[in-house]
C-alpha positions as a LaTeX table, in Angstrom:
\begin{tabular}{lrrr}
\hline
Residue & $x$ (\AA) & $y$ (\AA) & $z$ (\AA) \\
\hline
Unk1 & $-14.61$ & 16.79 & 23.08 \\
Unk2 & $-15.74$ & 13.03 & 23.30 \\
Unk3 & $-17.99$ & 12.36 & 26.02 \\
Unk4 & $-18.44$ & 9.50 & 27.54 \\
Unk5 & $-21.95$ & 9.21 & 28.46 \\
Unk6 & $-22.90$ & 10.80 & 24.83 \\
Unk7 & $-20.89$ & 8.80 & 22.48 \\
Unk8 & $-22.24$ & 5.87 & 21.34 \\
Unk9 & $-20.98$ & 2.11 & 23.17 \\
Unk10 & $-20.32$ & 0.98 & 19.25 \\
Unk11 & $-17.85$ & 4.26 & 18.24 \\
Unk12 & $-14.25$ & 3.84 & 16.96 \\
Unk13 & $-11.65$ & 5.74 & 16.03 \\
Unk14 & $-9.38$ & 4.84 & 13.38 \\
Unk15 & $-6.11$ & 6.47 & 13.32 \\
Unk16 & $-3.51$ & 6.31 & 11.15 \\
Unk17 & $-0.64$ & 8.40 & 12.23 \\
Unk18 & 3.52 & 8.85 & 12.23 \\
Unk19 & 5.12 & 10.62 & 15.53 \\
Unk20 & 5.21 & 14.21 & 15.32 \\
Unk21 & 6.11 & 17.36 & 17.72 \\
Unk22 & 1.92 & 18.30 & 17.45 \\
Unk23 & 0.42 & 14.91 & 18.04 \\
Unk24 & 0.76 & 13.70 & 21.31 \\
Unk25 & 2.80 & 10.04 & 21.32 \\
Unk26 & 1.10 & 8.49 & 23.86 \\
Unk27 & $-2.02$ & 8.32 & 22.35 \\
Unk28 & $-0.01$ & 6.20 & 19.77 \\
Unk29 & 1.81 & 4.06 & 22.24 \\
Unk30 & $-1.62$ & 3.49 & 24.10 \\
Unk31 & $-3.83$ & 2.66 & 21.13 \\
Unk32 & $-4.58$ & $-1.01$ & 19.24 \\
Unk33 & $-2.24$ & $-1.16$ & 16.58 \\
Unk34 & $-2.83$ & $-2.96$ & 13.58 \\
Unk35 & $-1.05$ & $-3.77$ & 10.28 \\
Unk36 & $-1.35$ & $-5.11$ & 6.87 \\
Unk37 & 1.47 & $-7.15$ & 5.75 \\
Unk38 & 2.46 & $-7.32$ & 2.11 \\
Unk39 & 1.54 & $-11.00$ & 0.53 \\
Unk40 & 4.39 & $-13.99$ & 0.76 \\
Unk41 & 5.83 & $-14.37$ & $-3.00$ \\
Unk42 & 5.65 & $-12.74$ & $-6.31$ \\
Unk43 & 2.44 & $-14.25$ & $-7.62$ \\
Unk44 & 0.56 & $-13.09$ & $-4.21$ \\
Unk45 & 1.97 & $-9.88$ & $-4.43$ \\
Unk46 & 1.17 & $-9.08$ & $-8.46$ \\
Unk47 & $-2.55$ & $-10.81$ & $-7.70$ \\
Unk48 & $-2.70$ & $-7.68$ & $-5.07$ \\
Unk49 & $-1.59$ & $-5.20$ & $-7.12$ \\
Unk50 & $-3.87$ & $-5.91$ & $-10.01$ \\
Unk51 & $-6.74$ & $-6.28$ & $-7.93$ \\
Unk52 & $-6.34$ & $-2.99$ & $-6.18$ \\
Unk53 & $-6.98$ & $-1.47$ & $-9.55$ \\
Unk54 & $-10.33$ & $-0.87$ & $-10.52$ \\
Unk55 & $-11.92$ & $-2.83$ & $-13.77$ \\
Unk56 & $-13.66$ & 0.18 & $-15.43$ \\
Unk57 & $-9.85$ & 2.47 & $-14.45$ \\
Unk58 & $-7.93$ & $-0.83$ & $-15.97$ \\
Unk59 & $-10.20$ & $-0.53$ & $-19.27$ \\
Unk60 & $-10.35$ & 2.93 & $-20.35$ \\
Unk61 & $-6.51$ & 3.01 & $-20.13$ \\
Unk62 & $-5.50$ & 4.36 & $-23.88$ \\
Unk63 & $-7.28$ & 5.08 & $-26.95$ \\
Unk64 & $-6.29$ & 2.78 & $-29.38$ \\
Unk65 & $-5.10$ & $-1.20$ & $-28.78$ \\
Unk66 & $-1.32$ & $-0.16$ & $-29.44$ \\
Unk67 & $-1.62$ & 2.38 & $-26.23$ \\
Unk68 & $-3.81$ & $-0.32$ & $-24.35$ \\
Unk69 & $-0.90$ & $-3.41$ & $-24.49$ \\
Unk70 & 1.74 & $-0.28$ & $-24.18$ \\
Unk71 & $-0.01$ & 0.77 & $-21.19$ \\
Unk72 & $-0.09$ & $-2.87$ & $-20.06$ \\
Unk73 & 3.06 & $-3.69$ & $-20.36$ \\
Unk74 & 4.11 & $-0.71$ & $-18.73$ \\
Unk75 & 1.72 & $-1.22$ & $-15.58$ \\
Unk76 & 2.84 & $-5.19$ & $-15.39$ \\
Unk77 & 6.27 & $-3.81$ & $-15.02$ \\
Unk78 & 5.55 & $-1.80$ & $-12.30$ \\
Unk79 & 3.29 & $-3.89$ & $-10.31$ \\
Unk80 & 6.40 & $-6.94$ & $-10.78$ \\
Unk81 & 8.90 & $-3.94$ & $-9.71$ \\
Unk82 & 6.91 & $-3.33$ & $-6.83$ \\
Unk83 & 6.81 & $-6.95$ & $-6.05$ \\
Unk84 & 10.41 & $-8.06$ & $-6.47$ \\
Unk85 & 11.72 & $-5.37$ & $-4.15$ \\
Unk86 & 8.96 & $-6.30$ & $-1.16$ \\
Unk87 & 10.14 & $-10.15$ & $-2.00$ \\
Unk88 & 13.65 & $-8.95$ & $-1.62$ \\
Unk89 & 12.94 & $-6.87$ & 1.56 \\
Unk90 & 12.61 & $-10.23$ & 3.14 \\
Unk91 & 16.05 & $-10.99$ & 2.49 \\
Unk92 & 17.91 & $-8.46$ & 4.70 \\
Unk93 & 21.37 & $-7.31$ & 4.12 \\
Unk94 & 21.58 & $-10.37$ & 1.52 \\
Unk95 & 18.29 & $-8.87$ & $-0.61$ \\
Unk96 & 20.05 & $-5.10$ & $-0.41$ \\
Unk97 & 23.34 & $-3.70$ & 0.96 \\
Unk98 & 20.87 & $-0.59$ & 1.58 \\
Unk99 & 17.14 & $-0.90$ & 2.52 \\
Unk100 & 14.54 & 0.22 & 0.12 \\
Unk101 & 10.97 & 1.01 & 1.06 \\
Unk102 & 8.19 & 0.69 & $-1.79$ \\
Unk103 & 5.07 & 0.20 & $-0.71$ \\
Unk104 & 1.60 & $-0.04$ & $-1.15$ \\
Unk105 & 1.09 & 3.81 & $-1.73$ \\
Unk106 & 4.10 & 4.11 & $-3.21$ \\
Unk107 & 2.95 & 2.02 & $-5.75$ \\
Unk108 & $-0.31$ & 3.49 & $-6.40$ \\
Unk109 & 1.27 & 7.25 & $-6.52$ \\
Unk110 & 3.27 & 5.62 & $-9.57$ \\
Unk111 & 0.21 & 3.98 & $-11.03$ \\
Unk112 & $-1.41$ & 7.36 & $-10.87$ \\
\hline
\end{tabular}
């Protein structure tokens, strides 16, 4: 239980959250809401992506330099995937006859 004349003037709550039967929606409707949007073109979004991934992580990928460019290759493909569809999202029903949702941590769950 927060109270108000214990808690700090400075505290915040960050809450990330989708609807559901045990969370009470109000406190969602009520709240600031905030969003990151993905970058405007493929060269913002693939500068993202690789700098999202950590140098030391991007450098110990594979043992030998035919695994390191493999692995490369493999992870520029991914991150450009990942871009073209969020530059297509943009398009509506003339980008995709179905919409397609690949985001952020969908990306990184691949990466992984």
């Amino acid at each position: 239980e927060l109270d108000p004349e214990v808690v700090a003037d400075t505290f915040r709550l960050w809450l990330s959250a989708m609807p559901s039967p045990h969370f009470p929606v109000s406190v969602l409707q009520n709240g600031m809401k905030m969003t990151v949007e993905p970058p405007k073109g493929l060269k913002s979004n693939l500068l993202r992506a690789y700098l999202s991934f950590e140098e030391e992580w991007f450098d110990s990928a594979g043992n030998t330099d035919a695994s390191r460019r493999a692995f490369r290759k493999m992870l520029f493909g991914l991150c450009f995937f990942h871009a073209l569809i969020q530059e297509r999202c943009n398009y509506g029903p003339l980008g995709w006859n179905i919409p397609y949702q690949f985001s952020e941590p969908d990306r990184q769950i691949c990466v992984s």
